[in-house]
N, C-alpha and C positions, 0 to 999 in steps of 0.2 A: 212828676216834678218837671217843671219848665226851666229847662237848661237858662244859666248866668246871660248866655250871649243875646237870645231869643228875647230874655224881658229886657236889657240892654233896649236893643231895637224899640221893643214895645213900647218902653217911657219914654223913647226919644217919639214918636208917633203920636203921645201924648202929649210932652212936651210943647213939641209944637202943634197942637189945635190941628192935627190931619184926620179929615173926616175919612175912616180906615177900619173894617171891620174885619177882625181876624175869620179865616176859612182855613180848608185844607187839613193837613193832616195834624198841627196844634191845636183846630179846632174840635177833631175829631178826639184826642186825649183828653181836652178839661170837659167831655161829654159821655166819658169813659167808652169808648171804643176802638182806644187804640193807648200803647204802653209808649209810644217813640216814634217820632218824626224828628227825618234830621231838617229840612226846609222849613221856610217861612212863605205861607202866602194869606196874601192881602187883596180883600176888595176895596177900591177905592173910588171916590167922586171924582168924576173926568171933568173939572171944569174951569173957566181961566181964576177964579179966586181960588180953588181949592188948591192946583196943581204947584202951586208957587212954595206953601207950605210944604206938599211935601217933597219937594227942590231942595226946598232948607232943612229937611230933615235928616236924606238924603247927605248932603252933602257933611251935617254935624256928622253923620255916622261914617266918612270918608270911605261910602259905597262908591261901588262902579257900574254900570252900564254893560253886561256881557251878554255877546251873540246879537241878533237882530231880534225887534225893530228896536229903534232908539224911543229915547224917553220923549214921547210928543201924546200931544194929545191928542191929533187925528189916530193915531192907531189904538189908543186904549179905549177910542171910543166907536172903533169897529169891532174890537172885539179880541185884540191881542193879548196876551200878557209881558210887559217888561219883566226884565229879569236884572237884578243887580247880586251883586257878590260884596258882603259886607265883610271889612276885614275884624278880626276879634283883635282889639287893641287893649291893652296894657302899657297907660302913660303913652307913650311916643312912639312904640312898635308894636308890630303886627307878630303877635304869640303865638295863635292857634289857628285851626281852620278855619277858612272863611265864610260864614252863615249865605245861603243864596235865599233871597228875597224877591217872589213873584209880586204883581201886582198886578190888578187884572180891574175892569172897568164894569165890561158888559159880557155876561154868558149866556149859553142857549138855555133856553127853556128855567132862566130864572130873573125877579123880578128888578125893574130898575132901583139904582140904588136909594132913592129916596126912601123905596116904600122894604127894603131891606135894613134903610137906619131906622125905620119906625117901630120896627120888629126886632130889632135886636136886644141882645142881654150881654146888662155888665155886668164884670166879675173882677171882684179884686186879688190879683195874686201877691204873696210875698215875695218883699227881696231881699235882699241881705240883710237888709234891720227893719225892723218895724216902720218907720219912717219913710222907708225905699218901696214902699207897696206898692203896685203897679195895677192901677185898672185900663181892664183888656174891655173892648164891645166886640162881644163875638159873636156871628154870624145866627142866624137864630138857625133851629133845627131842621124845619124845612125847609128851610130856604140853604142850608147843607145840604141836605137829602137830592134837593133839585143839581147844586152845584156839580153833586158827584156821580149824578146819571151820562157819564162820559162815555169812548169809544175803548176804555183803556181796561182791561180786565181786571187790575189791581183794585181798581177803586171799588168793584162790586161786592166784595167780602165788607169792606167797609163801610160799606151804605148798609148793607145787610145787619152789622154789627150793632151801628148808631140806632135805626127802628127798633131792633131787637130790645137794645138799653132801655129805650124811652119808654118799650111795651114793660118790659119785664120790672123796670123800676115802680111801676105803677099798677100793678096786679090787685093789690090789695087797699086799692082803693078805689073814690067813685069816680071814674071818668065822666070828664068834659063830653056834650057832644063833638066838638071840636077835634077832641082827642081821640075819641071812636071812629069821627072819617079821616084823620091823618093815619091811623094804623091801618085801617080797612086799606088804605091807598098807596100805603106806602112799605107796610111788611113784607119780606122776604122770604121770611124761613117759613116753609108748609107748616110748619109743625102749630109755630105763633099766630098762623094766619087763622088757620080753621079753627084755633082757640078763639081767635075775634071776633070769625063768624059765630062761631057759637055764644059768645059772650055777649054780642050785640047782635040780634037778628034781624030787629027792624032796621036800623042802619044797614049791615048788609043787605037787606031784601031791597034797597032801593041804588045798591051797586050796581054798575055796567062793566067794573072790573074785569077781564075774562077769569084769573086767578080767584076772585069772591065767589063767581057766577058756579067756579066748577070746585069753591068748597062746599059750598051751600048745595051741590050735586052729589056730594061726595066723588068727585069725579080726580085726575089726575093734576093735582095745582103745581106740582114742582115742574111738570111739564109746562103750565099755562105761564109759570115765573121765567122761564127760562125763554119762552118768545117774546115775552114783553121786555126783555134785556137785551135778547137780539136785536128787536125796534130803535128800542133806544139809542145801544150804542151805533147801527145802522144812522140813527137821524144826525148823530153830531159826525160821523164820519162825515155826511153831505154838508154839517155847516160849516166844518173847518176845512173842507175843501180849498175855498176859493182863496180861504186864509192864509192857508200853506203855501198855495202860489203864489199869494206877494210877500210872503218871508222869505222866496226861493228866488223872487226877483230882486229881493231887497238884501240876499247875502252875494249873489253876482257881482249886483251894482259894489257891493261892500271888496267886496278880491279884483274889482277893475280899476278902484279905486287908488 
């Protein structure tokens, strides 16, 4: 169930025509690999038509702007994510907790947003009455999978969960080729892996995978899964590097100020 506050946001995102594809941890729920996220995050087009839209979207929701960078379009399209704090309003006052609302442009090692809106999937959720139903465009699954190859150890159970659904949901029926090299490529769990390999041979046999290479060996994969994680979260430690510094420079500038 997607908390009152969360589709609140959501219809206002619709509302106003914001080209906005739900990620993160609500998108990991309507994909079933996860029961509860208290956040909202958002990928969104960084551009001068799009950005204005979601100003006024923004501002219907009387969000705010916390922490650094501010809401510009040169940093969402280096690669930052804004952060706003939506208050939960009831009429005229602020009732409950304030929902925090990411929004994010460009990530590492996933694809730019055009060819991310051409891939995505709608869904309609209910809201308070039939009439109030909210369709969500949400992040398509790979292109989550890539979102959440992070530096952050939290997210790795969750990538692992979301493959694991997509395999396990489809067991008992005929895969896509498609759907043979997303599992080959993207599974997790030893257990699910070396079922794939076995399940699909000739697609593994022309894996470079190391984790494929040393099922198809019968050789040690939870080992081969766990360097390839290392990699990973090693690669985005070096992207957000240089990132970090001008968030360290831009909260100085902010306390000099």
């Amino acid at each position: 169930m997607i908390p009152i506050q969360i589709l609140r946001v959501l219809s206002t995102i619709q509302r106003f025509d914001v080209p906005a594809l739900l990620m993160g941890g609500q998108a990991c729920v309507l994909y079933g690999a996860a029961e509860y996220s208290r956040d909202l995050d958002l990928a969104v087009l960084a551009t001068d038509d799009a950005l204005p839209r979601l100003t006024a979207a923004m501002q219907s929701l009387h969000a705010t702007v916390i922490a650094v960078p501010p809401f510009d379009l040169q940093f969402l399209a280096r690669g930052h994510a804004v952060h706003f704090s939506v208050p939960d309003y009831d009429t005229d006052a602020a009732v409950g907790t304030p929902l925090r609302v990411d929004v994010m442009s460009r990530m590492r090692g996933v694809a730019p947003f055009d060819e991310l809106w051409a891939r995505r999937t709608s869904i309609t959720l209910p809201g308070a009455t039939e009439s109030a139903s909210v369709t969500v465009e949400l992040m398509a699954l790979e292109d989550l999978v890539a979102a959440k190859k992070t530096q952050r150890d939290k997210d790795w159970p969750m990538l692992r969960r979301l493959v694991d659904a997509s395999y396990d949901s489809a067991r008992d029926v005929d895969a896509t080729t498609e759907q043979a090299a997303f599992w080959l490529t993207e599974l997790r769990s030893p257990e699910f892996l070396n079922e794939a390999v076995a399940r699909f041979p000739r697609d593994a046999a022309r894996s470079t995978r190391p984790a494929v290479v040393a099922a198809i060996a019968e050789g040690d994969v939870a080992s081969a899964l766990a360097v390839e994680q290392s990699a990973e979260m090693s690669a985005d430690r070096d992207y957000w590097q240089p990132l970090r510094r001008e968030l360290e420079s831009l909260r100085h500038a902010a306390r000099r100020a």
